[in-house]
C-alpha positions as CSV (number, residue, x, y, z in Angstrom):
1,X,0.0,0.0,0.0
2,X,3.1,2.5,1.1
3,X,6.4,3.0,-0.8
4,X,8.0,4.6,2.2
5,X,7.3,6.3,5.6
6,X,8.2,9.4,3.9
7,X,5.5,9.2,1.8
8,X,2.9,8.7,4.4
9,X,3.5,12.0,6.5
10,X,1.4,14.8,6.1
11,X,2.4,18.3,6.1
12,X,-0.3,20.9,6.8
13,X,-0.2,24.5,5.1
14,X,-1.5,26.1,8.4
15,X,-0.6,29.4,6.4
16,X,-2.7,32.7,5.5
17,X,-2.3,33.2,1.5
18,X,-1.3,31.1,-1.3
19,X,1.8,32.7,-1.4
20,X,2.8,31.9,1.7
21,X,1.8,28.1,0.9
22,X,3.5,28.3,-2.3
23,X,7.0,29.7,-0.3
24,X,6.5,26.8,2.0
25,X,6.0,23.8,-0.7
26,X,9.0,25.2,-2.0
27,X,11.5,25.0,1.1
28,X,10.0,21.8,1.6
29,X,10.3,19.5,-1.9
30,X,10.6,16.6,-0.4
31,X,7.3,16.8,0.6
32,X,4.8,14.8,-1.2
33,X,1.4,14.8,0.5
34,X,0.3,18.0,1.9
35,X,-3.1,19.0,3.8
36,X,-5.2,22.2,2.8
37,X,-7.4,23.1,6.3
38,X,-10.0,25.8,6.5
39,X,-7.6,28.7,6.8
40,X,-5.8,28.5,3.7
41,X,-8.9,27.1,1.9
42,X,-11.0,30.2,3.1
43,X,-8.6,32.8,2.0
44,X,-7.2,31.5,-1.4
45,X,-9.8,29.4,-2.4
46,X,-8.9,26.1,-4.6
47,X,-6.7,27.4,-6.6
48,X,-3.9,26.3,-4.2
49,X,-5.1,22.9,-5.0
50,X,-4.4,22.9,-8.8
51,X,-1.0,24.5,-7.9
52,X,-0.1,20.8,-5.7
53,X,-1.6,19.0,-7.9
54,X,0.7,20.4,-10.5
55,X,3.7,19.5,-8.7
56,X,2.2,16.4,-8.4
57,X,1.7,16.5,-4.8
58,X,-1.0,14.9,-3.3
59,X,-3.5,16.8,-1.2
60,X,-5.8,16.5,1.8
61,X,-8.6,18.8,1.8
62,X,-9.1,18.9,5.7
63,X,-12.7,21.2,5.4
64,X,-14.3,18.2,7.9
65,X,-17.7,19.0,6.8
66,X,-20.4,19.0,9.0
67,X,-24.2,19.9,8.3
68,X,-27.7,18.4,6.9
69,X,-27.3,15.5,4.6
70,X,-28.7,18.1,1.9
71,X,-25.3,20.6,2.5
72,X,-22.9,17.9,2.8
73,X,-23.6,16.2,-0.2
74,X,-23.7,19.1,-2.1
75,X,-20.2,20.0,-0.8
76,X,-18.7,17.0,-1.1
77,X,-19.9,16.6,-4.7
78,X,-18.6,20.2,-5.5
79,X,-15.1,19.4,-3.7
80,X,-14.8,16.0,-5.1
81,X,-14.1,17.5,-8.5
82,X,-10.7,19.1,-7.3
83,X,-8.9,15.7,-7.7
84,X,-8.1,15.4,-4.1
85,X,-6.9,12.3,-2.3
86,X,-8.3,13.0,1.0
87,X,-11.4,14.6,2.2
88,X,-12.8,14.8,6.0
89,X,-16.5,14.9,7.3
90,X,-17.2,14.9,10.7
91,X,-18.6,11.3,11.5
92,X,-21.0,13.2,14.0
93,X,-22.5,14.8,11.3
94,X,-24.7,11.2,11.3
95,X,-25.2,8.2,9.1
96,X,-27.8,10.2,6.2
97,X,-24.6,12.6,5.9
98,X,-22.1,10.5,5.7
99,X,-24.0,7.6,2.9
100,X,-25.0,10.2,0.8
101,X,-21.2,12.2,0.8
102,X,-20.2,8.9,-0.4
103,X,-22.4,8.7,-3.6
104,X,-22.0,12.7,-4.2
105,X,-17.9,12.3,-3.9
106,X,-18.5,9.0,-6.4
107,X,-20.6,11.5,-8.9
108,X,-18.6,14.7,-8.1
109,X,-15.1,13.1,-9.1
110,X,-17.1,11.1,-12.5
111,X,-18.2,14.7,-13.7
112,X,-14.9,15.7,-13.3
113,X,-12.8,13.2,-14.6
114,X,-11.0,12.9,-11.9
115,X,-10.6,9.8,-9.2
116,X,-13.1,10.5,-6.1
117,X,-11.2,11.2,-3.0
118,X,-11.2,8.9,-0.1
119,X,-13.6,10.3,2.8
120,X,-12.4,10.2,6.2
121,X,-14.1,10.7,9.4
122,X,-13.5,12.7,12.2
123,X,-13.9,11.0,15.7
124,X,-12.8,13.4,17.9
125,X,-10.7,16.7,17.8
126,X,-7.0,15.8,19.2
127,X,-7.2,19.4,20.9
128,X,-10.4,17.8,23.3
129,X,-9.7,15.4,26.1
130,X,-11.4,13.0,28.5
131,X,-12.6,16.4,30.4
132,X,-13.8,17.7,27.3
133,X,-16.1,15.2,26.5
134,X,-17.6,14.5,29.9
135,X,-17.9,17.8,31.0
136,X,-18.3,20.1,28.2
137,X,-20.1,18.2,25.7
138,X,-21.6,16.0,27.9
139,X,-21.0,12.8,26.5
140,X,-20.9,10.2,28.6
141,X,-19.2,7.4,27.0
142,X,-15.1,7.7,27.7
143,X,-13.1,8.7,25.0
144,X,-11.6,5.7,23.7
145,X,-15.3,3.9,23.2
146,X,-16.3,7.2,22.0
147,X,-14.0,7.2,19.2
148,X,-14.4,4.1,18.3
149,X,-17.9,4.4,18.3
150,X,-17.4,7.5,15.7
151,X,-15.1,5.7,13.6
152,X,-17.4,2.3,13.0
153,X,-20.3,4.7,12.0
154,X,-18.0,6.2,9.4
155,X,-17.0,2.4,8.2
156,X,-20.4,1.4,8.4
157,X,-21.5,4.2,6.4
158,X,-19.4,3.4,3.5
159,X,-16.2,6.0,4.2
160,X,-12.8,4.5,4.1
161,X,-11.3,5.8,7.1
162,X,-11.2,8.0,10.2
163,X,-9.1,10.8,12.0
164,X,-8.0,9.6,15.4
165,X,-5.6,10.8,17.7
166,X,-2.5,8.3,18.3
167,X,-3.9,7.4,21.2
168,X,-6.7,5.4,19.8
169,X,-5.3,4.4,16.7
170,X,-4.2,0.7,17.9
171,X,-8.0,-0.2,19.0
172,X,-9.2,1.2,15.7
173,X,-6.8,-0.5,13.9
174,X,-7.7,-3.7,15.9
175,X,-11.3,-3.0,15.5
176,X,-12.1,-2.1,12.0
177,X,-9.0,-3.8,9.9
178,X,-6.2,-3.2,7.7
179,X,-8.4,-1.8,4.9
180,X,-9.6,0.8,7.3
181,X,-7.5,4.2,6.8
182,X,-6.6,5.9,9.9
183,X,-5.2,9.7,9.7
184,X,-3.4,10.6,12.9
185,X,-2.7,14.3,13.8
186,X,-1.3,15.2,17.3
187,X,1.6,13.8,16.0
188,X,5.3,15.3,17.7
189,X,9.1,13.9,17.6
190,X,10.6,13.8,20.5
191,X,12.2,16.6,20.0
192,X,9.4,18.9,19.8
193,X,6.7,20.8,22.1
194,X,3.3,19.4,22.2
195,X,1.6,22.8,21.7
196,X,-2.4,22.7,22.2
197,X,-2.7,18.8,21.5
198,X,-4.0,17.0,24.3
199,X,-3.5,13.5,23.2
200,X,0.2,12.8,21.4
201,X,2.3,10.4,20.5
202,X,5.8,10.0,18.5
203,X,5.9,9.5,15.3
204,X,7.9,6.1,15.6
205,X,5.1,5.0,17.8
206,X,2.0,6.1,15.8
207,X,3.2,4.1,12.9
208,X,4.1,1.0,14.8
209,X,0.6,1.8,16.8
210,X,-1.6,1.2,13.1
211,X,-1.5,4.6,11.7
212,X,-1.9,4.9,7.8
213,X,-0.8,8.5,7.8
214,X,0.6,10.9,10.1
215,X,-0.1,14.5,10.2
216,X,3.0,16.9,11.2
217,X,2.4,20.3,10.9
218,X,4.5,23.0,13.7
219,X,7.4,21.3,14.5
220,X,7.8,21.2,10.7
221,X,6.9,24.6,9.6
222,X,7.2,27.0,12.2
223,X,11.2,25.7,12.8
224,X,13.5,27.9,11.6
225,X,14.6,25.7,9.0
226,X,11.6,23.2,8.1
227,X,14.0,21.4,5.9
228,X,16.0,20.2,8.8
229,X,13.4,19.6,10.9
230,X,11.9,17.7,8.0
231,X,15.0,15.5,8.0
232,X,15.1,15.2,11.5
233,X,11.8,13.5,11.5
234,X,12.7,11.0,9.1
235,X,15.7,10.5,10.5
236,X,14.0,9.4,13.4
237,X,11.8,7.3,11.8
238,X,14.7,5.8,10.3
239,X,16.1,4.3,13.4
240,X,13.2,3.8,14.9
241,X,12.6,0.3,12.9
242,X,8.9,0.5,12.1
């Protein structure tokens, strides 16, 4: 399924403007999957998209849609014809949403001419904890069964994979099998501060835990020289035999 570890981290473009993300993909060649989130999404629009894509870089649109069936079809259809590898809806969004986002990305990406991009839950935000959950959204399942929960209604409604925190990726992985995709963000070296992620891991450890991909974003592109830090990361996963 993988050519190399390399290949299976995700960078985000956490950045303001496209030519900011554009000065970033280029310090940063060696990069070949990078994630577009709300930010850069909302203020350039998709043309940052066909700019990756012509670099042939893959992309995951991080928009993690959530709304009536009705709205999330309708985007899913309308960003399915970007080309995009990876998409996110929030799993909470409910089984109607998340069925028919699966037949709109199928007829989006056929318009197009273009493969349909692989939809992927999200369980839980990594920047919510245990505490969170309980006590602010008042859900009283723990977090673990939680997430779990989220990521079989995703499976079971025909998406091929779920975001999960490292933390919860070896039950996933255990749960819903190899075919399942799982997306792990919250993911720091060892070298590196956590920052507002409650629930991290290494990435050494998230790999060897069942992760598909990892997402890396700050101790990549807010070091003074992301290049090095780049290397430093595969350096560690190097000798870290996964």
């Amino acid at each position: 399924m993988h050519t190399s570890l390399e290949e299976r981290i995700i960078v985000p473009l956490d950045v303001s403007t496209e030519a900011e993300a554009i000065a970033l993909v280029e310090k940063l060649p060696q990069v070949s999957f990078w994630k577009v989130g709300l930010e850069l999404f909302v203020s350039a629009g998709p043309k940052i998209i066909e700019v990756l894509k012509n670099q042939q870089k893959r992309v995951f649109l991080d928009l993690k849609f959530h709304d009536i069936p009705n709205t999330v079809a309708r985007a899913t259809r309308a960003a399915a014809a970007y080309g995009v590898d990876l998409l996110t809806i929030h799993a909470v969004a409910g089984r109607n949403a998340l069925q028919t986002a699966v037949t709109a990305a199928a007829e989006g990406a056929k318009a197009a001419g273009c493969q349909p991009p692989k939809l992927i839950g999200i369980t839980l935000l990594t920047s919510l904890n245990s505490r969170d959950l309980a006590m602010t959204l008042k859900i009283p399942l723990e977090l673990p069964d939680y997430a779990l929960q989220m990521a079989l209604l995703a499976q079971d409604s025909g998406l091929h994979g779920a975001v999960c925190s490292p933390q919860e990726v070896s039950q996933l992985r255990q749960v819903c099998g190899d075919d399942f995709l799982l997306v792990c963000p919250g993911v720091r070296p060892k070298w590196s501060e956590v920052g507002d992620q409650r629930r991290t891991m290494n990435p050494t450890e998230a790999f060897k835990a069942g992760a598909d991909y990892l997402v890396i974003g700050r101790p990549i592109t807010t070091a003074t020289e992301p290049r090095v830090a780049w290397e430093l990361i595969c350096e560690e996963l190097a000798s870290g035999s996964v």
